[in-house]
N, C-alpha and C positions, 0 to 999 in steps of 0.2 A: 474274225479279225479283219478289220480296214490291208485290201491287197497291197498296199502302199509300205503300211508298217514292216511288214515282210524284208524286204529292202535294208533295214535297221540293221538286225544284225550283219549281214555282207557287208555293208558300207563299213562298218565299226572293225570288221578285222581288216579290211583296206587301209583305212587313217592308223590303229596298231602298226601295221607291216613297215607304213609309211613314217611313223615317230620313231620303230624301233631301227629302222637304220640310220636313222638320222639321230640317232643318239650314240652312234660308235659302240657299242658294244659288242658286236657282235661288228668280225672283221668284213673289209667288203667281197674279200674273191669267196666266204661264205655265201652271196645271197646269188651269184651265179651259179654255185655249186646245187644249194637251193633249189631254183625254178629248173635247172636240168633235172634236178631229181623228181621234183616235181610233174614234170612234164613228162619224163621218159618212162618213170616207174609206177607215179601213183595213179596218175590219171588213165591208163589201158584198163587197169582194173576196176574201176571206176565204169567206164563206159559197159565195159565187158560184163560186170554184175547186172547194171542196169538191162542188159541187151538178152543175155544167156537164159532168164527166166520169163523174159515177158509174152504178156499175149500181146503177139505181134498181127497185124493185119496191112501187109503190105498193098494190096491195094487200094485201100483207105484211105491210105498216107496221101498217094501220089499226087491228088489236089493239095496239099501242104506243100507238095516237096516242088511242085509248080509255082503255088504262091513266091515261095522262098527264092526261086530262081528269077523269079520275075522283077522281085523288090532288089536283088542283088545286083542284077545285072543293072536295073537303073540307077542304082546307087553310084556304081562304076562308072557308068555313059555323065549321069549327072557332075562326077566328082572329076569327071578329065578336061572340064572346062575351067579348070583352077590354073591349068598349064598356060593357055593364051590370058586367060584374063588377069593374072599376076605377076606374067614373064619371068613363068621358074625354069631354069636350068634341068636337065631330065633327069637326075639322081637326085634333085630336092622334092620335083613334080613327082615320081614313082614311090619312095617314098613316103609321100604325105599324103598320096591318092587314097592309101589305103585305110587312111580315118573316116575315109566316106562308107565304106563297104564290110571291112572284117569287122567280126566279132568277136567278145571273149570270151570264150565257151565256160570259162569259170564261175562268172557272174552267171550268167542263161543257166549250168544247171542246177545250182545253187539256189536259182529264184525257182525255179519249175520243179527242184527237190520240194521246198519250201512250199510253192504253190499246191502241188499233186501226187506230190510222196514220189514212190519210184516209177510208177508207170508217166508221169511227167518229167524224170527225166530220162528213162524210156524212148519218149516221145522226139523229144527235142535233140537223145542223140541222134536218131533216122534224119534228124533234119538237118541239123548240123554235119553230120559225116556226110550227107550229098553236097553239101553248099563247101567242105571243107579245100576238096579238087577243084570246085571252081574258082574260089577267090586265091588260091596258090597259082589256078593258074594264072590270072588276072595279074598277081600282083610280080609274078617272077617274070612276067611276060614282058612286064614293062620295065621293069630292074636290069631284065636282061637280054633285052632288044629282042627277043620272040628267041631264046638260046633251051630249045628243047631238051637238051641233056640237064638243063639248071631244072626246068619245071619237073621232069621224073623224078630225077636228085631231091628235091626237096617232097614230091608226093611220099615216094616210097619211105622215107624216113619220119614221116609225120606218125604222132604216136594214136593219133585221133584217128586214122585212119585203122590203125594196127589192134587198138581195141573194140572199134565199131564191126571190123570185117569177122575179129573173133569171137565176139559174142554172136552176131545174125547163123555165121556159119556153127555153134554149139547150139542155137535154138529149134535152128534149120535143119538140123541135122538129126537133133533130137539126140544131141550127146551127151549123158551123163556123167558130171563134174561132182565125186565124191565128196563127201560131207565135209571131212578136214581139212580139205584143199578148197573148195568153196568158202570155208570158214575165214582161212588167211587170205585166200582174196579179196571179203568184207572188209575185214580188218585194213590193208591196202585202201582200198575204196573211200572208207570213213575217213580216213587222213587226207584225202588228196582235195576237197573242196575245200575248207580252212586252210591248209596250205597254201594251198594256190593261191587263195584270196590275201593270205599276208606276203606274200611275193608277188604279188598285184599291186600293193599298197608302197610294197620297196620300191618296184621300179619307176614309181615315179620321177620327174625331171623337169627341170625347167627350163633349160639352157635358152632355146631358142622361141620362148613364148613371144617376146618383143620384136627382135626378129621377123619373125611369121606371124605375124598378131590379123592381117586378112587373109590366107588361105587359109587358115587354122580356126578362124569364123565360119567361115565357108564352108569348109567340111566337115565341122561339128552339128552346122546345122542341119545338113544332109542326113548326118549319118541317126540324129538324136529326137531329132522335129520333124524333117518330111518323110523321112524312109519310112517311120510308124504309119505315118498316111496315106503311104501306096500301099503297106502291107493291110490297113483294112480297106482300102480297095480292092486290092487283088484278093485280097482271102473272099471279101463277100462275091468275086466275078466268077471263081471259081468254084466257090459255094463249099467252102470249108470251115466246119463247124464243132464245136466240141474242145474237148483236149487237143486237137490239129491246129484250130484256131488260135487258141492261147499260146501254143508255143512257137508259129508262126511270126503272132504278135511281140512273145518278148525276145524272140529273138531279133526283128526287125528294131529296139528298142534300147540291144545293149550297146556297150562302149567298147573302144575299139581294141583287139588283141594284145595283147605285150609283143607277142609273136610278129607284128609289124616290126618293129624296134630292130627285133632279133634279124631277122630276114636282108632288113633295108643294110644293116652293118656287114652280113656276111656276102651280101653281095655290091657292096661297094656303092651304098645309092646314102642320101644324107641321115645318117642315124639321128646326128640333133633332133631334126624336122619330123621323124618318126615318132620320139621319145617323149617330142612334145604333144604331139598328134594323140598320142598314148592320155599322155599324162591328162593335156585338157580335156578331152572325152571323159575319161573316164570320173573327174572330178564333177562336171556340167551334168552326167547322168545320175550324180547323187540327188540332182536336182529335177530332171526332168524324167527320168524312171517312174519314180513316184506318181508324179504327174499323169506321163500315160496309163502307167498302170488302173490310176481311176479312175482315168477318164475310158479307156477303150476294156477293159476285160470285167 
């Protein structure tokens, strides 16, 4: 199958998630309830499955997990010139910075399940759980004028963190997780990528598209068009190949976290300019996903 088509289904329970709140039926403090459940319960498991069983080769990685850092950080340096060259105020600039750089780990593993079965997403969680401390820090740093207690605060409560450290540490350890407890944590697992993705589709928003109609240009193209193109530079400089490659590539390719949104409001920086950052990403990558996907892997 064309890797493009792949994409199909993701995108389709997005635009669902996205009709079915905007059809009222289901109330709205449901779809908060939702993605915290989402977030807090089904996705550790999730990671944790993918992580606890696999053949791991951590020193393999580490050219990936280089790439990764390399593309992010640029992503970052490239997206804080939206501050002077738009004259945004610093809770709209921190904010919006973060459609250049985060990712939605929903879609990535979703595509890389879809792509490579479990050891792809496997792969891309070792990649993502590195890259997850750096762009919190990035992004609290600047939310919160370098306020080191916010950056821990938000590390230690990240659930991406919480499922990544406990599957390496049951794999590493060589601990064995009984049959019927392994079993409900599948179970767990199965549910958490379709959820995720139709509470992907809800959160969409549009408030401030008009608004923000050039930094929101601006960082969509960072984050959607060029960042794929440092990341196959830097994967080929570093000479990363394989399953490392791929998931490198689709993560340098996905759309921007909901988890921006979330962050920007809890710490007092413009939630609109987030929501939108959210929303227009994530709509432009039904478009351009595709796109890289056939052109680079």
């Amino acid at each position: 199958m064309d890797t493009a088509l792949i994409l199909i289904p993701d995108f389709l329970l997005i635009l669902f998630g996205f009709a079915l709140r905007r059809s009222g039926w289901l109330a709205p403090a449901f779809w908060a309830e939702a993605e915290k459940f989402v977030y807090f319960v089904l996705f550790p498991p999730l990671l944790f499955r993918a992580l606890a069983r696999a053949q791991l080769d951590l020193a393999a990685s580490l050219p990936m997990l280089a790439a990764g850092l390399l593309f992010t950080a640029s992503a970052f340096v490239l997206g804080s010139a939206a501050k002077p060259l738009f004259r945004l105020p610093q809770p709209s600039f921190a904010a919006g910075n973060q459609g250049a750089y985060r990712f939605n780990t929903y879609v990535g593993f979703a595509v890389m399940g879809s792509l490579a079965g479990e050891p792809g997403i496997a792969t891309i969680a070792l990649l993502c759980g590195s890259m997850v401390p750096v762009v919190n820090v990035m992004a609290v740093g600047q939310l919160a004028h370098g306020s080191e207690r916010g950056m821990l605060y938000e590390l230690l409560r990240n659930p991406i963190i919480w499922g990544i450290s406990s599957g390496l540490a049951a794999n590493l350890g060589g601990l064995h997780v009984p049959a019927p407890l392994f079993a409900a944590i599948d179970h767990l697992a199965a549910a958490a990528l379709p959820l995720g993705l139709i509470t992907v589709g809800a959160g969409l928003r549009f408030a401030a598209l008009r608004r923000h109609a050039g930094p929101l240009l601006y960082w969509n193209a960072i984050k959607l068009l060029l960042l794929p193109a440092i990341a196959v530079l830097a994967t080929g400089l570093l000479g990363v190949s394989g399953l490392y490659r791929q998931a490198a590539l689709v993560m340098s390719m996905l759309p921007t976290a909901t988890s921006a949104y979330i962050l920007a409001v809890r710490m007092q920086g413009d939630g609109e300019l987030a929501a939108a950052v959210v929303t227009t990403s994530t709509l432009a990558a039904m478009v351009t996903m595709p796109l890289m996907l056939a052109l680079l892997l």
